[in-house]
C-alpha positions in Angstrom: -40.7 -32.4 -23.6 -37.4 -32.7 -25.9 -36.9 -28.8 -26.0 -37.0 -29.1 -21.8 -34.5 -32.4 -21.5 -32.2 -30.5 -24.3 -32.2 -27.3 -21.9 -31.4 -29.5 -18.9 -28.7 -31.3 -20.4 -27.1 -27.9 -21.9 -27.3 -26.4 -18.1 -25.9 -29.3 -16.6 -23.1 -29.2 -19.3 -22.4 -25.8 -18.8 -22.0 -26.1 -14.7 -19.8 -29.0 -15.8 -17.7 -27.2 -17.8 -17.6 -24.0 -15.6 -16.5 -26.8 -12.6 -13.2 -28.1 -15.0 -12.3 -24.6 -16.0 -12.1 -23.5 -12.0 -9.9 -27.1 -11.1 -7.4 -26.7 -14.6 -7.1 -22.7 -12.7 -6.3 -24.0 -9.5 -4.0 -26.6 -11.3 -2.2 -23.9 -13.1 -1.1 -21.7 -9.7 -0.1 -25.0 -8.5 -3.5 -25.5 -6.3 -2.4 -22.7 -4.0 -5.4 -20.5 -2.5 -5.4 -16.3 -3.6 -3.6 -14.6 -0.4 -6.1 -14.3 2.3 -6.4 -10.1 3.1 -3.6 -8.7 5.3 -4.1 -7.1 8.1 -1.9 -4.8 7.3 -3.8 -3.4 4.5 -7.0 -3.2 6.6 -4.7 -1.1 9.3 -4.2 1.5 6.0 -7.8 1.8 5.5 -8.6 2.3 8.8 -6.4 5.9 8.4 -9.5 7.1 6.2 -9.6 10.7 7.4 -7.6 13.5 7.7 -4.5 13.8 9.7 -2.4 17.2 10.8 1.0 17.1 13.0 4.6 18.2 12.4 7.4 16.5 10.2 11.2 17.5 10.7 12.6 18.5 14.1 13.7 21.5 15.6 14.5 24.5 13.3 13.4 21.9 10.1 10.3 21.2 11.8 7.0 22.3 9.9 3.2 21.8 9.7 1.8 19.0 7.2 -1.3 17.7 6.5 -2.0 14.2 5.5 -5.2 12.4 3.5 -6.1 8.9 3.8 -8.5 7.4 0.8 -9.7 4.0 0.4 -9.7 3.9 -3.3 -10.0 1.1 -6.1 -13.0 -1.1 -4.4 -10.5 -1.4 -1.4 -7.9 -2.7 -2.2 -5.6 0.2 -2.1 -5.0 3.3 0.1 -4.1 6.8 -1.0 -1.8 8.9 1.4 -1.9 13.0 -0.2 1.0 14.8 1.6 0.3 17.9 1.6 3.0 20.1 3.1 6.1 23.0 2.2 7.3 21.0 0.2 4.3 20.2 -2.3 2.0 17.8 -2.3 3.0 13.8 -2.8 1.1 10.6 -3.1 1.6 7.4 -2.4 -0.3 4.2 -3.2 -0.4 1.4 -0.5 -2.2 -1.8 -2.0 -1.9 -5.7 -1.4 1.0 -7.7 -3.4 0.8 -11.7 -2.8 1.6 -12.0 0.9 3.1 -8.7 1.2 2.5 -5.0 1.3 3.3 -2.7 -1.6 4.1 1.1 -1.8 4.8 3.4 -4.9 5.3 7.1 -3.4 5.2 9.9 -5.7 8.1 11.7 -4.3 8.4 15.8 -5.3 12.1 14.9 -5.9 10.7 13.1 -9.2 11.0 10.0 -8.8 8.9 7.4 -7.4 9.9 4.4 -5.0 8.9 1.2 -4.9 8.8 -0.5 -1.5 7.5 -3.6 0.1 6.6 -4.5 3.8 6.7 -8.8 4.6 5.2 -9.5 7.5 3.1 -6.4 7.3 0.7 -7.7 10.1 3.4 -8.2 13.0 3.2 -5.6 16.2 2.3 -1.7 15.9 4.7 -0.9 13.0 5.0 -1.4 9.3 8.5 -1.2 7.5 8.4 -0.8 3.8 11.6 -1.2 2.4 13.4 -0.6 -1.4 12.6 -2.9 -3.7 12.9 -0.4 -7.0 12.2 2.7 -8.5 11.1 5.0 -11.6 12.6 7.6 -13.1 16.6 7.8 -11.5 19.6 6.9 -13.1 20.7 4.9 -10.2 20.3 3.9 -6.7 22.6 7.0 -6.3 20.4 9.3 -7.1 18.4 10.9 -3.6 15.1 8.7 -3.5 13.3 7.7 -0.4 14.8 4.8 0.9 12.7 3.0 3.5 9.4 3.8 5.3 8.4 2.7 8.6 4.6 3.6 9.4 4.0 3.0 13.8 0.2 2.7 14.6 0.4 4.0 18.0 -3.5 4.3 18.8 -6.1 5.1 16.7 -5.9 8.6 16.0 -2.0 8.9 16.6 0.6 8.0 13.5 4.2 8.4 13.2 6.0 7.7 9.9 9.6 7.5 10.0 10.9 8.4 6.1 14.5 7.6 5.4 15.8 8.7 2.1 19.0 7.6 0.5 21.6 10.2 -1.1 25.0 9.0 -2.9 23.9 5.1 -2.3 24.3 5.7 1.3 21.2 7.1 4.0 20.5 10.8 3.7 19.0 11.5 7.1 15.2 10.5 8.1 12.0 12.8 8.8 9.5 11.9 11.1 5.8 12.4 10.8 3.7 13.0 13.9 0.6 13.0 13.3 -2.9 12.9 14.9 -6.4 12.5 13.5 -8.8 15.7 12.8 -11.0 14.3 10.7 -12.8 10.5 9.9 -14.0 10.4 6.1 
C-alpha cells in the first residue's frame, strides 16, 4: 500500500511541476500565445505541384518551369526554378506574424525578404530585409517579390531586382498548373 501512495504522490508531483514549468514559459514571452498559422503560408502549400508558363516579355520572354514542395513537417515551402537561366530555390516558411523568404539566386547571392500582412487580398509582397554573400546593397540582388494568386491553377510573380542601389527592371512569371503533387 506505501509503494502505491509513494507512486501517486510522485505522479501528482510530476504533473505539478510539468504545470509551473509551462506558466514560468508563458511568463518568460511575456504571456503572449505562439503566432496562430498564416494564411498566407497555407496559400504556399496549396502551390504543391508543378507549374509551366513564360517569364520575361517580348524578345526576353522564355519557358520556365516551377516546383512547389511542402517540406519540413509543413512549415515551409520549396519553390525549384528551373529555367535558362539555371535552377534556383527559394524557401518560404512562417516568421512570428509574418512571412519569410530566402531565394537562392544564380547571381550568388541569396535574399532575404519578408511579407506583413501576408494574408490580405490575392497578392503577397515580400520585400528586402537582408542578404548573404554581397558586399553591399549595391550589388544586383533581387529586390522585392510580389507573388498574385489569381485562381487556383494561375500564378504570377512579379521579381524586382535591384542594381547600383537603385531597381534594375522586374520579370514577370506567368504561370499555370500542370501537375498537383
Amino acid at each position: 500500500m506505501n509503494i502505491r501512495v509513494a507512486l501517486s504522490v510522485g505522479i501528482v508531483l510530476s504533473a505539478l511541476a510539468l504545470a509551473v514549468n509551462a506558466a514560468e514559459d508563458k511568463k518568460e514571452d511575456g504571456g503572449k500565445k505562439a503566432p496562430a498559422k498564416d494564411v498566407g503560408l497555407e496559400r504556399f502549400k496549396l502551390l504543391e505541384g508543378i507549374w509551366a508558363g513564360k517569364a520575361g516579355e517580348g524578345k526576353d520572354a522564355h519557358e520556365v518551369k516551377i516546383a512547389y514542395k511542402v517540406t519540413s513537417a509543413g512549415s515551409a515551402v520549396v519553390e525549384t526554378i528551373d529555367s535558362e537561366h539555371g535552377e534556383m530555390i527559394t524557401v518560404i516558411h512562417q516568421d512570428g506574424d509574418a512571412l519569410a523568404l530566402t531565394h537562392y539566386c544564380a547571381l550568388g547571392n541569396q535574399p532575404h525578404m519578408k511579407a506583413n500582412h501576408a494574408t490580405e487580398g490575392k497578392s503577397v509582397a515580400f520585400k528586402f530585409t537582408g542578404a548573404s554573400n554581397m558586399k553591399s546593397e549595391k550589388d544586383m540582388h533581387m529586390h522585392n517579390v510580389t507573388y498574385t494568386f489569381v485562381d487556383k491553377d494561375t500564378l504570377k510573380a512579379e521579381w524586382t531586382h535591384y542594381m547600383d542601389g537603385k531597381e534594375g527592371g522586374t520579370v514577370v512569371f506567368e504561370l499555370k498548373r500542370v501537375a498537383k503533387k
